[in-house]
C-alpha positions, 0 to 999 in steps of 0.5 A, spaced: 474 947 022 476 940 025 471 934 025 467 935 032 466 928 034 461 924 038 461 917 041 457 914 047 456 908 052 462 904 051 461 901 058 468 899 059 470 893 065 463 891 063 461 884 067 457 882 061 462 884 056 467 877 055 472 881 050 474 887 055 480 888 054 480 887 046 474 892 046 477 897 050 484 897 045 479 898 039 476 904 042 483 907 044 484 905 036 479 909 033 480 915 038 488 914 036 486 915 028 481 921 028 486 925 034 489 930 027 483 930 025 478 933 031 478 939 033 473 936 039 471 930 042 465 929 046 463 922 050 456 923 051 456 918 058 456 911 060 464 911 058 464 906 064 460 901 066 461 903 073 466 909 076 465 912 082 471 915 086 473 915 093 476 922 096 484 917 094 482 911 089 479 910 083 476 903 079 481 899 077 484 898 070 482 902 063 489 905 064 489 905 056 483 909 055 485 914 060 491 914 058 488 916 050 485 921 053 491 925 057 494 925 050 488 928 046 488 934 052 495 934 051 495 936 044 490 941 046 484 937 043 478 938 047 475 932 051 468 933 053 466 928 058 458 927 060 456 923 065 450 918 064 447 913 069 452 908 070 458 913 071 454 919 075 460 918 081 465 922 077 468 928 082 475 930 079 479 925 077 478 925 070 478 933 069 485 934 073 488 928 071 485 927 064 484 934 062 477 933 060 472 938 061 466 935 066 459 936 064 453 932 069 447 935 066 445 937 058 448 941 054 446 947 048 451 950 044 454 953 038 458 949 035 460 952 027 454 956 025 449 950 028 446 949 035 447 943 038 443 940 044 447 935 047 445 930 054 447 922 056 438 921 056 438 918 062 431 920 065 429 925 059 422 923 058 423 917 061 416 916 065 418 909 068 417 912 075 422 905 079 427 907 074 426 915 076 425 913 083 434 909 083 436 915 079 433 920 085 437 915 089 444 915 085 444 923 085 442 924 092 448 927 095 448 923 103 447 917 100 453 918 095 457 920 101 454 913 105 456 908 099 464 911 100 464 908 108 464 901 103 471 899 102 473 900 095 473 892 093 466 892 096 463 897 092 466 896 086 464 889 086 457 891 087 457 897 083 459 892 077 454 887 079 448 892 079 451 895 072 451 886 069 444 887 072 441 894 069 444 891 062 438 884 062 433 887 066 433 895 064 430 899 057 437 901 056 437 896 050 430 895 048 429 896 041 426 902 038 419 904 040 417 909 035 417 916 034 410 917 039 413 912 044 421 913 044 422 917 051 428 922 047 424 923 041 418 925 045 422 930 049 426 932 044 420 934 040 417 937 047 423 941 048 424 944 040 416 947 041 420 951 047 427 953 043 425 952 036 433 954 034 436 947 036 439 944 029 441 937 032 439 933 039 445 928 040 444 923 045 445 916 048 444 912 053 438 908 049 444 902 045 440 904 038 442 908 032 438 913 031 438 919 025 431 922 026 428 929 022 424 932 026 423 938 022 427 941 016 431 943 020 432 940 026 434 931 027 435 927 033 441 923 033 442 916 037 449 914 038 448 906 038 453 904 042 461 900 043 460 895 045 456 891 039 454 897 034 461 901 034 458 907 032 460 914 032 456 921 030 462 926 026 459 934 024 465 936 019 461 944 020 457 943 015 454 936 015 453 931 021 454 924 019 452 917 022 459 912 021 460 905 024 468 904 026 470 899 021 478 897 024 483 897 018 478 902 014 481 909 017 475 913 020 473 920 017 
């Protein structure tokens, strides 16, 4: 089989990026470099660090990135899409203009003869009630419908600033807290006591790389992120490898 890969948390258009530009053509470039050698993609959320879509406009720019994932679909690559907390607005644009297939809750799956559980990790096993309190917030259907009566440039703007804002004062990138403390591990382990046969939990969300065995059988994968760490999870159908993209080196 093809390489199935797994990346997450690239937060494109980012505010507290300074490079945006040059960020955004170096993930286009890894994505370009493992295009005949996948047989899956999945980016597991938080692709932008702000994307809500009105009923006939969508964010400005990252028109290489998206244009990087219409090729892919196009060459009849499967390009899974999950979304986190930074880009829960999505509707439909990226799955009829894009090709990619649209997940806004975790999903478990087969994947060669391994099973997969995969999620963004946005409020698993997170007991932090403010944050749970703005997550019910950004989910709730009449207020997602009140936020559209903004003009786009003043929703943007603000979805933009709020997103600068979570980065300095939110966990997202808090350094790991331990295996008895760190929320994904402990709903993993949860999870796992419940349906015994998950061989790998991919998650990201939490900007940290993670590669945890919970068992003989059974490990946690953190993605890290693209915007510093540049790292990426790559199962080749019968191992699950941790790599860093390294431009110039080539990528398995």
């Amino acid at each position: 089989m093809k390489n199935v890969y797994f990346i997450s948390d690239a937060h494109l258009g980012s505010l507290a990026i300074r490079h945006r530009r040059q960020q955004e053509r170096r993930l286009v470039r890894f994505l370009d470099e493992i295009k005949d050698k996948a047989g899956a993609i999945y980016l597991l959320g938080d692709m932008f660090d702000f994307w809500f879509e009105y009923q006939t406009v969508v964010p400005k720019g990252f028109t290489r990135f998206l244009g990087k994932l219409s090729e892919l679909t196009d060459m009849h690559i499967e390009v899974h899409y999950f979304t986190g907390n930074h880009d829960i607005w999505c509707l439909n644009y990226l799955e009829r203009e894009c090709g990619v297939i649209l997940h806004r809750n975790p999903l478990t799956l087969e994947i060669g003869d391994q099973t997969f559980y995969l999620a963004h990790g946005d409020g698993l096993g997170d007991t932090d009630k403010k944050f749970q309190f703005i997550r019910s917030i950004f989910h709730n259907k009449f207020c997602q419908w009140a936020f559209r009566w903004l003009h786009p440039d003043l929703g943007v703007r603000f979805g933009l600033n709020w997103a600068k804002r979570s980065r300095i004062d939110h966990s997202e990138e808090a350094p790991y807290q331990g295996e008895d403390k760190e929320p994904l591990v402990i709903y993993a382990k949860q999870y796992l006591k419940e349906h015994p046969g998950v061989d790998y939990f991919i998650f990201g969300h939490r900007h940290i790389e993670l590669d945890l065995a919970l068992s003989h059988q059974t490990r946690v994968i953190i993605l890290g992120d693209w915007i510093k760490q540049f790292t990426y999870a790559v199962y080749n159908g019968e191992q699950l490898y941790f790599e860093n993209y390294t431009e110039g080196e080539g990528s398995r």
